[in-house]
N, C-alpha and C positions, 0 to 999 in steps of 0.2 A: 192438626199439623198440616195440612191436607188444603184447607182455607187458610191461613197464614200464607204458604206456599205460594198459593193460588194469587192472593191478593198480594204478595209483595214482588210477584213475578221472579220467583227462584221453584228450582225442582223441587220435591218431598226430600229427596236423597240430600240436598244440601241443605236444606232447613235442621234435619236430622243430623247433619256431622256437626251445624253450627252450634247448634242447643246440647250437642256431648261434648264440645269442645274440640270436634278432630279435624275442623275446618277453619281456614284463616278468616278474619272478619275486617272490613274496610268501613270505611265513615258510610259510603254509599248503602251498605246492607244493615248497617244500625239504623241509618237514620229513614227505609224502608219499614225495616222491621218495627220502627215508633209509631210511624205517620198507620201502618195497618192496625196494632192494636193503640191507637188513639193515645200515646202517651208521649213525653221527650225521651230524648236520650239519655239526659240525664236519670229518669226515671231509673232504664234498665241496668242502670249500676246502683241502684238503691237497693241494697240487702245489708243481711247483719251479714260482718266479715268479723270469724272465730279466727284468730292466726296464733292460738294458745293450743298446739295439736298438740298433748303430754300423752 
């Protein structure tokens, strides 16, 4: 987290609220957050989304 941080030029402490969810996210810190671990934006919304919570 520490490197991510480092390399996207955000704190550790803001890295950490984005990745729990308790920090707000703008185009500029996704598309950061891509370009450090080498992927698009579009990447970081590729998961399986379960919205069948019984």
């Amino acid at each position: 987290m520490n490197r991510l941080a480092s390399e996207a030029e955000m704190s550790p402490s803001v890295v950490m609220r984005l990745e729990k969810g308790t920090a707000p996210v703008n185009v500029a810190t996704l598309l950061r957050y891509a370009r450090v671990l080498g992927v698009t934006v579009k990447a970081l919304f590729d998961f399986a989304w379960d919205d069948d919570e019984s």
